[in-house]
C-alpha positions in Angstrom: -47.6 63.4 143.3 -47.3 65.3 139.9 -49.5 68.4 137.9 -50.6 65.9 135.7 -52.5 63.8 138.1 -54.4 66.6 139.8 -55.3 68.2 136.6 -56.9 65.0 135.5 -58.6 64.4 138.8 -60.1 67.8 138.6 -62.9 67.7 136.2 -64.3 64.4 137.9 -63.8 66.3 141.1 -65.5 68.9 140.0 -68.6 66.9 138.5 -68.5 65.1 142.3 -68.9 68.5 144.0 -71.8 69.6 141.6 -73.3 66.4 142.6 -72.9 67.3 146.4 -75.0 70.2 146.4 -77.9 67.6 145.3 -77.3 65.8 149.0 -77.1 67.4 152.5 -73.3 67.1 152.5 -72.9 70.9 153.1 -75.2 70.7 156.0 -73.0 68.1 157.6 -69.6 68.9 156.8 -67.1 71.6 156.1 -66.3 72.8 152.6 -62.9 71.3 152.6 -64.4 67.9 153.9 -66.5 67.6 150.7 -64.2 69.0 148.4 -60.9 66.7 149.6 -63.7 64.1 149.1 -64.4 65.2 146.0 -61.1 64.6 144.8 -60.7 61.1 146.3 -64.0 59.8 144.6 -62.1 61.1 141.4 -58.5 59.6 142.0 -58.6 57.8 145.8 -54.6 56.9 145.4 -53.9 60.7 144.7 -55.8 61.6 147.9 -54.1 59.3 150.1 -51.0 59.7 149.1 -51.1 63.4 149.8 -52.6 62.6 153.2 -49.7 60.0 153.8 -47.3 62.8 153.0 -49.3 66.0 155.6 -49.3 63.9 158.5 -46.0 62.1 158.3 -44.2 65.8 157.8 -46.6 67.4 160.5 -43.9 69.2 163.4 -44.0 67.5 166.6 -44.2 71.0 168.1 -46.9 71.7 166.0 -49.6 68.8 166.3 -48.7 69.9 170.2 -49.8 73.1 169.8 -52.6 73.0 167.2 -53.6 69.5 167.2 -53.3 67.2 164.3 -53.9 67.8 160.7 -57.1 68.6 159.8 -58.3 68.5 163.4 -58.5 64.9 163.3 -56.2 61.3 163.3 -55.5 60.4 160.1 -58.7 57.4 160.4 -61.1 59.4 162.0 -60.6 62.2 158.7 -60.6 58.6 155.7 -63.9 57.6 157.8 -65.0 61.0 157.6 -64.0 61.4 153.5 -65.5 57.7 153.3 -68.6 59.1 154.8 -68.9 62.4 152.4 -67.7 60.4 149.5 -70.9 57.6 150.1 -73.3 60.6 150.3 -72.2 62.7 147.0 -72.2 59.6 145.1 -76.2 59.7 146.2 -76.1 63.1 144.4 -74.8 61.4 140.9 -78.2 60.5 139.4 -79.5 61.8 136.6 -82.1 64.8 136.8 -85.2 65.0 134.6 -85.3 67.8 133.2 -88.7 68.2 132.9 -89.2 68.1 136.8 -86.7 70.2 136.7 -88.7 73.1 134.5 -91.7 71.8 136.6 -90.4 72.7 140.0 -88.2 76.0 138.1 -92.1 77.6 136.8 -93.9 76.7 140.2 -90.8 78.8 142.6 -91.2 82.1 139.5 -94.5 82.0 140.2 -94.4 81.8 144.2 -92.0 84.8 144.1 -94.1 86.6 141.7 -96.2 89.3 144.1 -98.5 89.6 141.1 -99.5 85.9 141.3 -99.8 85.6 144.7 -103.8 86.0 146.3 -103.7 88.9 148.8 -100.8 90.9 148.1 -101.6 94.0 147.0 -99.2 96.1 144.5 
C-alpha cells in the first residue's frame, strides 16, 4: 500500500461520499461503513488489501477481548461495504439543476414567516 495510491483514490472517494448523502446510506450505516466504502468503489484492490493486512495482524488477545476488527468477520464487513457501495452508486446520477432551484425557492419560501398564512410578525 503506498501514498500514491490513496491520494488517487481520494477524489473518487470523495465524489462517492457526496453521492451518499443523495441515498439513505447514513440512515443505515455508520460513518466509517460508508466512507471505507467509499474508498473501495474508488480503488476495490486498495481496500482489500488493507483489510487483508488489519485482520491478519489483529492480537489474539485482542479479538478476545474486543471482538474482531471492525466488530465484524472479515465477510460479514465486504458484504456489508458491498451493500453501502450498491446503494451510493444509486446516489451517482445526475441532478437537474432546475429541480434543484425548483425545490431550493419552494423550502425559502416555507421558512419565510412572512409568506406563511397565519403567522403573525
Amino acid at each position: 500500500m503506498n501514498l500514491r495510491s490513496i491520494q488517487e483514490a481520494l477524489n473518487p472517494a470523495l465524489q462517492n461520499l457526496r453521492a451518499s448523502r443523495l441515498t439513505d446510506a447514513e440512515f443505515i450505516y455508520t460513518p466509517s461503513q460508508i466512507a471505507l466504502a467509499c474508498f473501495r468503489l474508488a480503488n476495490p484492490e486498495l481496500v482489500d488489501r488493507f483489510l487483508e493486512w488489519r485482520y491478519d495482524t489483529a492480537d489474539a488477545d485482542e479479538v478476545e477481548v474486543h471482538g474482531p476488527p471492525y466488530g465484524m468477520e472479515r465477510g460479514r464487513l465486504g458484504q456489508v461495504l458491498s451493500d453501502v457501495g450498491a446503494l451510493v452508486q444509486e446516489g451517482l446520477v445526475e441532478l437537474d439543476l432546475k429541480v434543484i432551484k425548483g425545490i431550493d425557492k419552494r423550502l425559502k419560501s416555507c421558512t419565510n414567516p412572512e409568506k406563511v398564512p397565519g403567522t403573525a410578525l
